[in-house]
C-alpha positions in Angstrom: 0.0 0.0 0.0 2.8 2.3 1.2 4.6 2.0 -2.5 1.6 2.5 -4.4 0.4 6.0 -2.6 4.5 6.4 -3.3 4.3 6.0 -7.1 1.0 7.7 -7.1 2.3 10.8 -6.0 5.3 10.5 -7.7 3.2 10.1 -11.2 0.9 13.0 -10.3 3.9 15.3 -9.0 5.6 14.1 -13.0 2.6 14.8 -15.1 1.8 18.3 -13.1 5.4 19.7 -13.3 5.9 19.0 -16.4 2.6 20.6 -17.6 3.4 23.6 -15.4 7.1 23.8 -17.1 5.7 22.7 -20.8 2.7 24.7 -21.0 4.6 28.2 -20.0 7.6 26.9 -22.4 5.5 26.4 -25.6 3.7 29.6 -24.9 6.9 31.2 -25.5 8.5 29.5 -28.3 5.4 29.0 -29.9 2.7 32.3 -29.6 3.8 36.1 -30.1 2.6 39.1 -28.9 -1.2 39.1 -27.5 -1.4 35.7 -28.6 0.7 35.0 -25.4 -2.5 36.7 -23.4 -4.6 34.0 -21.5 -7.6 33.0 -23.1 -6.6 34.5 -26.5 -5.2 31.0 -27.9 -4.6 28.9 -24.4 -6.1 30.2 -20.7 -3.1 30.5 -19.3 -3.7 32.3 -16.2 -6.3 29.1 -15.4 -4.0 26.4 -16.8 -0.8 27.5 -15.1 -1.9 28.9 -11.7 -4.2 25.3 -11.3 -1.0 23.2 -11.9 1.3 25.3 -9.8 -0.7 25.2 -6.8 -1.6 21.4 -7.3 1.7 20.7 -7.3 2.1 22.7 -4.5 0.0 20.1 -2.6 1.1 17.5 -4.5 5.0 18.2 -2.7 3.3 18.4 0.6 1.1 15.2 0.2 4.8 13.3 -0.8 6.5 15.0 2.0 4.3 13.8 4.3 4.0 10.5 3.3 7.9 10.2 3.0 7.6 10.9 6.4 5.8 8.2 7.3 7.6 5.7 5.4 10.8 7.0 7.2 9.5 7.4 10.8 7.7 4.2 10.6 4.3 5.2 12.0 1.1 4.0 11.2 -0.9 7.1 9.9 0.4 10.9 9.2 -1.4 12.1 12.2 1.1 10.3 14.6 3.3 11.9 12.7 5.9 14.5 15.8 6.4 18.1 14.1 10.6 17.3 15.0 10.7 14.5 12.3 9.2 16.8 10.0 11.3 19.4 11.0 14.8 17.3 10.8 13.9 16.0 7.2 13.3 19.1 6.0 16.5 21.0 7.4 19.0 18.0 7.3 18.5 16.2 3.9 19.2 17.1 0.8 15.3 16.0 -0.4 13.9 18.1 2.3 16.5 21.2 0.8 14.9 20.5 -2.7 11.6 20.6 -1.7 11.5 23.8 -0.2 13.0 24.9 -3.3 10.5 23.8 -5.3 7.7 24.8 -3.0 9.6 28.7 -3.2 9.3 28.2 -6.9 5.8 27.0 -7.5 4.6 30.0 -5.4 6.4 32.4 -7.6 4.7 30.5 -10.2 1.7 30.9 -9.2 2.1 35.2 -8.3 3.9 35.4 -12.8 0.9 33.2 -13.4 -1.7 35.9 -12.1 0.2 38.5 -13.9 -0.4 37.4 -17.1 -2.5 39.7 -18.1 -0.6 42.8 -17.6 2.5 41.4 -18.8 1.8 38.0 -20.5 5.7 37.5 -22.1 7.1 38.4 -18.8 4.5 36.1 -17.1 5.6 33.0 -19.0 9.3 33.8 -19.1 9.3 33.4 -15.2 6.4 30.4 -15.2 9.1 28.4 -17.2 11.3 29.5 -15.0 10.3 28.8 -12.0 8.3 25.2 -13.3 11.8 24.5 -14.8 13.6 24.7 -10.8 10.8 22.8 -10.0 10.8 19.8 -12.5 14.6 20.1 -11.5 14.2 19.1 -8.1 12.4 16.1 -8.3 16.1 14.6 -10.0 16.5 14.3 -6.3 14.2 11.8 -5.4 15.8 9.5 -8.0 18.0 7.0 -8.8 20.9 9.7 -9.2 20.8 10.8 -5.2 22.2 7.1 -5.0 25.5 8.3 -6.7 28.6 9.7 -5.0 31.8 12.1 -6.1 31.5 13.9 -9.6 29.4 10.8 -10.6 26.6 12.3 -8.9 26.5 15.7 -9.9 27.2 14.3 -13.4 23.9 11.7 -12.8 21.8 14.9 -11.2 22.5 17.1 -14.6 21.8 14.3 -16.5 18.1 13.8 -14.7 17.5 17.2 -15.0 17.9 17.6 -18.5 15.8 14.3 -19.4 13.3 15.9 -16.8 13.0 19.1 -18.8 13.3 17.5 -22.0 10.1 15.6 -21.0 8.4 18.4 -19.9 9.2 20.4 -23.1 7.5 17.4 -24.6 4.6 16.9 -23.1 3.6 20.2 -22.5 3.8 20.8 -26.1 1.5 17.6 -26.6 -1.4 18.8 -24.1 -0.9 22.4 -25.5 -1.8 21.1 -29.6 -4.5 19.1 -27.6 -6.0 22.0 -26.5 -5.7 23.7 -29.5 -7.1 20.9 -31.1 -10.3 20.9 -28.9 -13.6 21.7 -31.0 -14.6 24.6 -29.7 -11.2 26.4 -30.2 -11.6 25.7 -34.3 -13.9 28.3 -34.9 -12.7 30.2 -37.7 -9.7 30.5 -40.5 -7.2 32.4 -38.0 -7.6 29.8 -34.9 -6.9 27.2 -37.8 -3.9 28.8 -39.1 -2.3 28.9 -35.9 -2.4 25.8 -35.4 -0.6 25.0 -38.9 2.0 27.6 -38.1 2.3 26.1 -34.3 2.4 22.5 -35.5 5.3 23.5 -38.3 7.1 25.5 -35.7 7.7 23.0 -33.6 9.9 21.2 -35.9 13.0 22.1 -34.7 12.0 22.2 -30.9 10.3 18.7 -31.6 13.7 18.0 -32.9 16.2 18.8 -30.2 13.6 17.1 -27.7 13.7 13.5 -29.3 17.7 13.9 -29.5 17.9 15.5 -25.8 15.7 12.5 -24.5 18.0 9.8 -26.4 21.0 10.5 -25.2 20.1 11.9 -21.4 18.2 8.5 -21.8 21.4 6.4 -22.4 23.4 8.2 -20.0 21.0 7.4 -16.9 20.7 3.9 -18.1 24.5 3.6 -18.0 25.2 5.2 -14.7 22.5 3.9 -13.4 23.0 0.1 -14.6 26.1 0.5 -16.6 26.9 -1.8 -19.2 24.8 -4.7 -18.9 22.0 -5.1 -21.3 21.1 -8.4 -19.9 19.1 -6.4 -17.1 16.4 -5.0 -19.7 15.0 -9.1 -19.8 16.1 -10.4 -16.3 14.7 -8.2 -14.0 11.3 -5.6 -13.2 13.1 -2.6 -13.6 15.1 -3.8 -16.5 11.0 -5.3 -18.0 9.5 -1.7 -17.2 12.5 -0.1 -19.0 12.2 -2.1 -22.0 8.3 -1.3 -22.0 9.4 2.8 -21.5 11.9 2.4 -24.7 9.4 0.3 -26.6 6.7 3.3 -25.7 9.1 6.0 -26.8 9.5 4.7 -29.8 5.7 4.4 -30.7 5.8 8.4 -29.7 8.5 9.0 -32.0 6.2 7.1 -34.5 3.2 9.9 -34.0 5.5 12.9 -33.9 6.9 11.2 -37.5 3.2 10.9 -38.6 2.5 14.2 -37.3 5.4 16.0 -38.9 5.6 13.8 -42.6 1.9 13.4 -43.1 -0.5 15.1 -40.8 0.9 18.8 -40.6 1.1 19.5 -44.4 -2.0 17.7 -45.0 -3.6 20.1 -42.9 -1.8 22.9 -44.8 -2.6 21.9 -47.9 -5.9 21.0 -47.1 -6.4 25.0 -45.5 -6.1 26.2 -49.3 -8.6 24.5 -50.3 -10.7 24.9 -47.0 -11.5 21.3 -46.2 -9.5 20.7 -43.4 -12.0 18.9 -41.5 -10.5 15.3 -41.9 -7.0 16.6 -41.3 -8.1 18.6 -38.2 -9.9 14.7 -37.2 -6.5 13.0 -38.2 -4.7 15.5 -36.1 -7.2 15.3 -33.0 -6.7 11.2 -32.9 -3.2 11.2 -33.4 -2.6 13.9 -30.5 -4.8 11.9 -28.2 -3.2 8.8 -28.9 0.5 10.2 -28.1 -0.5 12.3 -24.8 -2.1 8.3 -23.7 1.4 6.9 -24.5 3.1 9.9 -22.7 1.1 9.7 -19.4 1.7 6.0 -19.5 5.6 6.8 -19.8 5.0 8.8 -17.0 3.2 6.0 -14.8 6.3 4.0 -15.9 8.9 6.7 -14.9 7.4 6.9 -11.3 7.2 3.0 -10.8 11.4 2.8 -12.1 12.2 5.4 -10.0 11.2 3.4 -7.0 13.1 0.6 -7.6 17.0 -0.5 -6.9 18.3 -2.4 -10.4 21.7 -3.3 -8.1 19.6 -4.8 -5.4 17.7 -7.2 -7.8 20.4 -8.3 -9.3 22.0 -8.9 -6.0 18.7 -11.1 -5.1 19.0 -13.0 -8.2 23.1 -13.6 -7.5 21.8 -15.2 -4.2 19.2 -17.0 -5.5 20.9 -18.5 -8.6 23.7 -19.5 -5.2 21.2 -20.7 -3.5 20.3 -23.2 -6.1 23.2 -24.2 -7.1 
């Protein structure tokens, strides 16, 4: 029970910082000038300000129940205010989280500003998601590391973290543009052409980010020893992640090769109804596929490939 609240939390503290971080991100790189504005192409103020103070609770609700785990009591209420207290000031998750809770409150004050000063609104949401995202590297795999191997692990993590986020914020934020009512007219049509072609080269230096921060965490994690992606559950759930990616990099291929300048060419001759439908299915499809990556990452990030290959040394001992 106690790992499965664990990886719940850990999934829903994934998907929100990652929206939070993605969202603001594409706003930038994507929209100009009063398109940046909440409600004018994406609600902004709504989207942002929701996921920053969700994730706000989110970090408590972890916190908490890392407490738990780590005092050993039955229920959070039997919880003393000193254990709290001595995680929070004397470990480097507890440092980290009060980072991140800083940041999303920040967040949420640039999110509420959007209005006045929508560029300057998102430039400090992708900030502050970005520190964020950042910190849950340390309630992974790479806190396990030691010596330059760990601050090489931790910027590692980070960047496959933001990479992520760059990703699947851009995936909800074409899903959102994709929704029915938001395709009213020529210009809310044509923005999604130019948003879809634009991000080409972002969608680009994503997939190759991902790759090789991807590798790297598999090697310092694991090293080199393929034979744990069939012999093992972490190295079965990393297989499945790979496998997963792939069929994303599939869609994004579809979407970039067939979908995107079928819409275009279908805009000059104004039926663009079965491309827009195309579009709709094929967006849905790879945000399903990213929030089970997700599920996956949380589940991997609770687990100890060392120590399951040490059980299956003993046990293969033990037999013989």
């Amino acid at each position: 029970m106690g790992d499965t609240i664990n990886i719940t939390l850990r999934f829903a503290l994934y998907i929100d910082l990652m929206l939070l971080f993605g969202l603001a991100l594409f706003g930038i790189y994507s929209l100009k000038g009063k398109e940046r504005i909440g409600g004018a192409v994406l609600n902004f103020e709504s989207l942002l300000v929701g996921t920053a103070i969700t994730g706000v609770l989110l970090s408590m609700a972890a916190m908490l129940n890392m407490a738990k785990t780590m005092s050993g009591v039955s229920s959070v209420m039997e919880l003393h205010h000193h254990i709290l207290q001595m995680l929070l000031m004397d470990t480097d998750v507890g440092l980290t989280w009060m980072v991140r809770i800083a940041s999303l409150t920040v967040a949420v004050i640039a999110a509420l500003l959007n209005r006045q000063a929508p560029s300057m609104s998102l430039w400090l949401v992708t900030l502050c998601g970005a520190i964020a995202l950042a910190t849950l590297a340390w309630t992974g795999h790479g806190a396990m590391s030691e010596g330059s191997r760990r601050y090489l692990h931790f910027t590692s993590d980070i960047v496959h973290l933001l990479g992520a986020g760059s990703w699947l914020g851009a995936i909800a934020a074409f899903a959102l543009l994709l929704r029915t009512n938001n395709l009213t007219g020529d210009l809310q049509i044509n923005l999604l052409a130019r948003t879809l072609t634009g991000f080409e080269s972002a969608g680009m230096l994503i997939v190759a980010t991902l790759t090789i921060t991807g590798v790297a965490n598999y090697l310092l994690v694991v090293g080199p020893a393929f034979e744990t992606l069939t012999t093992n559950t972490y190295g079965a759930l990393l297989s499945l992640k790979v496998f997963l990616f792939v069929v994303m990099l599939v869609f994004a291929a579809l979407n970039r090769f067939h979908l995107s300048p079928l819409l275009e060419r279908s805009i000059k001759t104004g039926t663009h109804k079965i491309a827009i439908n195309a579009l709709r299915r094929s967006m849905t499809l790879e945000l399903s596929v990213a929030v089970i990556i997700m599920a996956l990452v949380a589940w991997l990030g609770t687990l100890s490939p060392e120590m399951e290959m040490e059980m299956e040394m003993e046990m293969e001992m033990s037999v013989q």
